[in-house]
C-alpha positions, 0 to 999 in steps of 0.5 A: 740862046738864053739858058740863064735861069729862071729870071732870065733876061733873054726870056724877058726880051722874048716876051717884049718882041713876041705879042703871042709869047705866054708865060707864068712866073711864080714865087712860092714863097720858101728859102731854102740851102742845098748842099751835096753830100756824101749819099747814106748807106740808108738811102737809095742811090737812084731815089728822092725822098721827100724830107716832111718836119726834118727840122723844127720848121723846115721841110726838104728833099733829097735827091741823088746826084749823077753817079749815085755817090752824092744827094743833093739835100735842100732844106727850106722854110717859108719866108714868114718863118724865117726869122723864127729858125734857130740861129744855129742855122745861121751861124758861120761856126761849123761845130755850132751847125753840125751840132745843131744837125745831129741833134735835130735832123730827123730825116736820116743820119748824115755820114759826116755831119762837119761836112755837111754843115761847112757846105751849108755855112759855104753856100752862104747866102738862102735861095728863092723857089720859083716855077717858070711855065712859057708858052713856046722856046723859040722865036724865029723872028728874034732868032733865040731860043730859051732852055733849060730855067729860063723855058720850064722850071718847076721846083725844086729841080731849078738850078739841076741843070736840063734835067 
């Protein structure tokens, strides 16, 4: 069973044994941090909302974890513009973060903004957006099957589990 994400080994192995296995892998290019945080009052609990200029240069989205208390808010930029962000957003200082969010998160207002900012400074390192499209899931001849990233992912729901 390979249910190891988008980059998965076992779906490279798959395509190496199976002359009839398609995929397509494609990077789209942005870095991006989530963080899961406590959902506002002002957002609907079963809802996604598409977060356009919600800071200088970046772009997001916000989606409701299960059980409707917490979002999932992930925020990215394109690679080429990544070196232009302001260095608030990589800063380890949570006071530097929190501030800078106050100030320049247009989107909607954070419950805690100390919170949301020691999650983003903890998520430490920027994630990669991709989309995986396969052909098939299975191999009877190889005996595996691919789930979940390794099978379909289309941002940005990578890394949400087989939704």
């Amino acid at each position: 069973v390979g249910a190891d994400g988008a980059r998965s080994i076992v779906r490279e192995s798959l395509m190496k044994e199976n002359y009839d296995f398609e995929m397509d892998f494609g990077d789209i290019f942005n870095n991006f941090k989530a963080v899961h945080v406590q959902r506002p009052e002002t957002l609907n609990h079963d809802g996604m909302s598409i977060l356009p200029a919600c800071l200088p240069k970046m772009t997001g989205i916000c989606l409701p974890m299960p059980g409707g208390e917490l979002v999932n808010i992930s925020i990215g930029c394109t690679r080429n513009a990544f070196d232009e962000l302001a260095p608030e957003l990589k800063s380890e200082d949570v006071k530097v973060v929190a501030d800078y969010m106050r100030k320049n998160f247009k989107a909607f207002e954070l419950v805690d903004y100390e919170d949301f900012a020691q999650k983003w400074i903890n998520n430490g390192r920027w994630n990669r957006t991709a989309q995986v499209h396969c052909n098939m899931y299975h191999s009877l001849g190889a005996k595996a099957v691919i789930m979940g990233d390794a099978a379909h992912a289309t941002s940005p729901s990578i890394g949400m589990g087989m939704n």
